[in-house]
C-alpha angles and dihedrals in degrees: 000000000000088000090054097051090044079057093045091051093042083051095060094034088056086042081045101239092133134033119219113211113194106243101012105058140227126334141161109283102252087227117041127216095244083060099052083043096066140046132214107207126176103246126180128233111281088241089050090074103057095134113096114223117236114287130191126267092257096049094054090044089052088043103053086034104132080221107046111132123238124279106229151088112283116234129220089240128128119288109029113132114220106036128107142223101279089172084067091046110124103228104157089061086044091041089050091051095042086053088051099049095044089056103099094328107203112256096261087069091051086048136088083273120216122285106230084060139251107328096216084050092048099051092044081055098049088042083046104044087041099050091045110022105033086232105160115217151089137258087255081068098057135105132195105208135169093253148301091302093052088049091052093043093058089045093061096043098048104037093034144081132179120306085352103161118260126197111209127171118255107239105037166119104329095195089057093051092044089044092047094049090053090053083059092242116140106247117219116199107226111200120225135220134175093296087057114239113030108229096188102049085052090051088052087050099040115338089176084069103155088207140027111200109196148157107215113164097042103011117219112261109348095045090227104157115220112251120229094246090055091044096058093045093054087047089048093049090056096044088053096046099037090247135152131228123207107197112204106203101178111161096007079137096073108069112122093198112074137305122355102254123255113265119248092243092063076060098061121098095169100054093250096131129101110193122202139186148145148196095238104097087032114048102003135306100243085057084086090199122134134147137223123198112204140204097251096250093061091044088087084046094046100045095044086048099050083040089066094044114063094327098232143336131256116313094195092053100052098048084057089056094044086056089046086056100038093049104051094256096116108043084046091053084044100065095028081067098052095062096039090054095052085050093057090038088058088049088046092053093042095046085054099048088053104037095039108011111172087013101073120031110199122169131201118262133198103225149023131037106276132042130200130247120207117222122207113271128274086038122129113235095195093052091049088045090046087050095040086059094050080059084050095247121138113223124151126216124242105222087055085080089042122090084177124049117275122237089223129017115240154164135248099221109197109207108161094077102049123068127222107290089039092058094047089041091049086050090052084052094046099040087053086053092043092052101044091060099031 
């Protein structure tokens, strides 16, 4: 007993309960722990601080942007494009190899890791995107990020200087353009046709553009493909200029007719090309893992430059994808996937034709994880989209994505990440929302 209580007193003494003086004895510290832990600092009422402070230029132009995206969590509701189907997710295999990896894990995955990313990881990435995506690089090319938008955001900063002319697609991603304007760069809207970007029309608005930002082989948000002719005359416009492309290829896996395309860097005889990708659409989002392949001379910026922001991401993590892919995990998710995603689109498709036949046309497509439904004209796509919130249904607008006018209002409908009953439930929502405004 008296051991246990000397134990007892040494206990508080190390937590710092208690305070030993030699000579005197043992008494209560005179400030707890609980005391040094919290401060009580003098705050003002929340609608006391109603003055912003001064931002910078590019801040205030994101911020007051007609197509900034929101600022929220996004939830796993119908209808959310991009995300997949996290119910289908195989958590037991990824669960079995993260176990294995946290036992005992060797002191370089415990490390600052390096910042050009995990090298196993890297090389899995350059046999993979070869192999796929006819991307043609080495390890030594390749670039763990956190992300698309990080990939975005040290393209900017590296390749860009104030007010330095961007091409984007319109319509288009709205999370590159805002990510682009931050960085200070002038964005130019591109239109599209049925080619995808269309090279000459940029040429006609700006044709010294220092960067082209596109989505060619799933554009972002019509899922128009690039055609050959348009791709070697983008090519053929950088080369002349002296301009980059970034290529954003973010859900090229999911096509269910034949092979996925070969990307537009593998394309690119001149090292124009800039390649991205990510993890999120094909394993989950919070993973925050993405990829960039470079032309050999920007691999030393861009390491010295994601070396400064963050470092690196997550070692741990990416020895448990590189073990996903290694081992046959991913390939077989992939095309699991695929046939899992035609499946919902058909349900999609089904649950529309019942619930609001002759109101939304929405027509099959051969690739990616959303379609869009076209709403009758004179509707307005962003009130449909505020109304179908308040019924707890995701649907994006359309001309969120559009810096021009649309010729036709419409809706971004996610179904990779809802099963059967949520697609048709979502549809009920949708069709109740539709109906009270046509």
């Amino acid at each position: 007993m008296a051991q246990i209580t000397i134990t007892a007193f040494e206990q508080l003494v190390t937590e710092g309960y208690l305070e030993a003086r030699v000579g005197a004895g043992t008494f209560v510290a005179s400030t707890l722990p609980e005391e040094m832990l919290q401060v009580h600092a003098q705050q003002a009422p929340l609608q006391e601080r109603k003055k912003l402070p001064r931002l910078s230029q590019r801040v205030q132009q994101v911020m007051h942007s007609p197509l900034l995206p929101p600022v929220q969590a996004l939830s796993a509701r119908a209808f959310q494009p991009g995300l997949p189907a996290l119910d289908a997710f195989p958590f037991d295999v990824w669960s079995r190899l993260a176990a294995r990896r946290y036992h005992h894990p060797p002191l370089e995955l415990l490390t600052y890791g390096d910042p050009a990313g995990y090298r196993p990881l890297r090389n899995a990435l350059a046999q993979y995107l070869t192999a796929s995506r006819a991307v043609s690089c080495q390890p030594e090319q390749v670039l763990i990020v956190s992300g698309a938008q990080q990939a975005i955001d040290l393209t900017a900063r590296i390749l860009l200087d104030e007010e330095d002319m961007v091409w984007v697609e319109d319509p288009g991603y709205p999370r590159a353009r805002a990510n682009l304007l931050g960085a200070g760069a002038r964005v130019i809207s591109i239109p599209l046709d049925q080619e995808g970007l269309n090279v000459e029309a940029g040429k006609r608005l700006c044709e010294r553009a220092h960067l082209a930002y596109v989505t060619p082989s799933h554009q972002y948000p019509l899922g128009v493909t690039m055609s050959l002719a348009r791709r070697f005359a983008l090519l053929d416009w950088a080369q002349r200029v002296g301009a980059w492309i970034l290529e954003d290829d973010y859900d090229s896996e999911f096509r269910y007719c034949g092979r996925p395309l070969a990307s537009l860097q593998g394309l690119d005889t001149h090292g124009r090309v800039i390649y991205m990708g990510s993890f999120s659409k094909v394993l989950f989002p919070a993973l925050r893992l993405g990829y960039i392949v470079l032309p050999l001379e920007l691999v030393e910026p861009f390491l010295a430059m994601r070396a400064l922001l963050g470092h690196s991401s997550p070692t741990l993590e990416q020895a448990i994808v590189t073990d996903f892919i290694m081992e046959g995990h991913f390939l077989r998710h992939i095309r699991r996937m695929r046939t899992l995603y035609a499946h919902r689109q058909q349900i999609l498709i089904e649950a529309i034709r019942q619930e609001l036949p002759g109101v939304i046309e929405l027509a099959e497509h051969e690739a990616g994880m959303y379609l869009i439904g076209w709403l009758p004209q004179g509707l307005d796509d962003r009130l449909v989209s505020q109304l179908a919130a308040r019924q707890g249904v995701d649907v994006r607008a359309l001309s969120a994505c559009n810096k021009q006018e649309l010729k036709r209002p419409g809706l971004l409908l996610g179904y990779a990440g809802v099963n059967e009953q949520e697609i048709r439930e979502g549809i009920k929502h949708l069709s109740r929302v539709v109906e009270a405004i046509v």
